[in-house]
C-alpha angles and dihedrals in degrees: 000000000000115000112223123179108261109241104195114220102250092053083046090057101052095056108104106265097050092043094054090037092058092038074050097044094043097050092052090053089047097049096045085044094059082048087060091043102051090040098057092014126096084192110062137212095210107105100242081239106059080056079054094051089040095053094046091048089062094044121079088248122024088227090063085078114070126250089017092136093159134095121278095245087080091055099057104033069066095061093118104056084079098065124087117280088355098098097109094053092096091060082051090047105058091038093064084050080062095059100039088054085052092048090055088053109055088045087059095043088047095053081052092067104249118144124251092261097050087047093058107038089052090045089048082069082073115030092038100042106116084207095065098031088059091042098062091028092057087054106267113143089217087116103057083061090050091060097043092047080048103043079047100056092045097042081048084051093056103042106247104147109176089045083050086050099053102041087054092056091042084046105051082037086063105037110002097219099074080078082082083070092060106083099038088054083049094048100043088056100089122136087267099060092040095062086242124138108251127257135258113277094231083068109106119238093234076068101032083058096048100059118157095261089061102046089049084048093060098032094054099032085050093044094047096046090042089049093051092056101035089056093049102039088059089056103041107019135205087344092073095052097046100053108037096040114011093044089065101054092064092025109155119189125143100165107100084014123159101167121111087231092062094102092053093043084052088052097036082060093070098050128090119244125256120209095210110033129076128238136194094259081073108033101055082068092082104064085037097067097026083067110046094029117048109358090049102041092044092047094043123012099085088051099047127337103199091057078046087056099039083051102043087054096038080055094047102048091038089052091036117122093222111041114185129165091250092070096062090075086072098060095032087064091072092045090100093050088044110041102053087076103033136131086219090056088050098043101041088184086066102044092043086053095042085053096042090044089051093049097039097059091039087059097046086055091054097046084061102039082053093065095048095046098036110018092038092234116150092231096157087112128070105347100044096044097042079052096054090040089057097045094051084052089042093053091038093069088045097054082048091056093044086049093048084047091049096039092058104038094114108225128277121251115274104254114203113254128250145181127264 
């Protein structure tokens, strides 16, 4: 009888075939499932804004069709839904967003040295979570963010620059917030990172700073995102420029709304708008950014970027004005590169009660968003304001564990650079 190793199933099933093969197969149920249930149900699966991105593919220009507050670029990798029997081909779209991100990160976890099975079992926290898998499969574009703030990291770890550079300004064209990534990346770009012997130290910092990787970085990601908007400001005008970046400046929108601030946005909305005062739409902006782009990156970049990342996104969508589920995916897709090292992977008790706390007060919030939007109750004080509250503070302690995390991870060894 021949003697071969036992591989238990679980083990089987996090090698790579099997792994993407499930993230595949998951993704397609879930996709003819939301078909059924739009078809006999009065209550859909399709996301309200894939019918918004499916409506301004098929109008001369995208901002023909109300509430599209997004580039053009979405409108027209959309194209096809227009087209007969093709409406579903956004959702497939972003899920296999989904799957090319994961793809991304299992090659990164792998160059880091981990084994198959580690690789799969930490990128399985993306390609098999049912929570990401519904999101893109319902129509929300969130995954086509996954895989740009992927392909960026990993283009950043090897060292390709210009590649770095252009997906950054593609990126923060697309979604805005991906420019938060900008000063940890150059920061993280010393000599040390980059593999480069360091300089004399007669060379003055100012110099030492503005080494030739930086200044490509800034040069290719601001020429790439000039040339987006310029592009598509001379074809659709101030319209473009009101809706997919001004909007979101005043945006007030206090329906799915996690946010503390939701119950001032709500009473903000009835009031009319000053010129000259300011109001909290704007100003929640400040601790915001003082957070994920200069306390965070300066904290956290040199010692490991991708916990910078995960951080600096955790920070952002935590602090966010409008706080929606949709923008978890921005931050979970950084889960594998941040969890291999956690305190909340060595000390289980911690990460089960960091996981129990996020989805409890979630919960609590939709249990109370369920009676406004249902029920017909006006909840917004004091439950769904006590929920948000809990779940900021909530994800408050959580942002401090991943920057303890981030703030003692001791620095990689310097690898030489290379070319791509």
């Amino acid at each position: 009888m021949l003697l071969v190793p036992e591989m238990s199933l679980k083990t089987l099933a996090l090698r790579p075939a099997p792994l993407f093969l499930l993230g595949v197969l998951l993704r397609v149920v879930l996709l003819f499932y939301g078909m059924y249930q739009d078809a006999h149900s009065a209550l859909k699966y399709t996301d309200i804004d894939y019918l918004v991105f499916t409506d301004a593919a098929r109008l001369p220009s995208p901002y023909d069709r109300a509430t599209y507050r997004y580039t053009p670029l979405l409108a027209w990798l959309l194209y096809p839904t227009t087209l007969p029997g093709f409406f579903s081909f956004g959702k497939v779209l972003f899920a296999v967003a989904d799957i090319v991100a994961g793809y991304l990160i299992w090659g990164m976890l792998r160059k880091r040295g981990r084994t198959v099975e580690s690789c799969g079992a930490f990128t399985a926290i993306w390609l098999w979570n049912p929570m990401v898998a519904t999101i893109s499969t319902r129509g929300s574009s969130e995954g086509l963010l996954g895989v740009l703030t992927m392909a960026l990291l990993w283009a950043v770890e090897r060292k390709s620059i210009n590649v770095a550079g252009i997906l950054l300004g593609l990126s923060v064209h697309f979604k805005i917030y991906p420019f938060i990534y900008a000063p940890a990346i150059i920061w993280w770009m010393d000599d040390a990172n980059l593999g480069k012997t360091a300089q004399k130290e007669n060379t003055s910092a100012l110099a030492r700073f503005l080494n030739v990787e930086r200044i490509t970085l800034a040069v290719t990601s601001l020429a790439t995102f000039i040339g987006l908007n310029a592009t598509m400001y001379f074809i659709y005008g101030q319209d473009f420029l009101q809706h997919t970046f001004f909007h979101h400046v005043t945006r007030l929108d206090h329906r799915h709304n996690f946010s503390p601030y939701n119950i001032l946005l709500y009473l903000s909305s009835a009031e009319p708008s000053s010129p000259t005062g300011l109001r909290v739409e704007s100003l929640a902006f400040l601790p915001q950014l003082l957070l994920s782009c200069v306390l965070i990156p300066l904290v956290m970049a040199k010692r490991d970027l991708a916990v910078s990342m995960m951080a600096q996104t955790f920070a952002f969508v935590t602090f966010n004005k409008v706080c929606t589920s949709q923008y978890f995916l921005w931050y979970m897709v950084f889960l594998p590169s941040y969890l291999p090292n956690s305190s909340m992977l060595r000390n289980p008790t911690l990460g089960i009660t960091a996981l129990a706390l996020w989805i409890l007060t979630q919960a609590a919030w939709l249990q109370q968003g369920y009676e406004l939007e249902f029920l017909g109750r006006s909840t917004f004080f004091p439950g769904m304001w006590l929920a948000s509250l809990a779940f900021f503070f909530t994800n408050c302690w959580i942002l401090g564990i991943i920057i303890t995390d981030g703030a003692s991870t001791r620095r990689a060894p310097a690898q030489k650079a290379h070319a791509e």
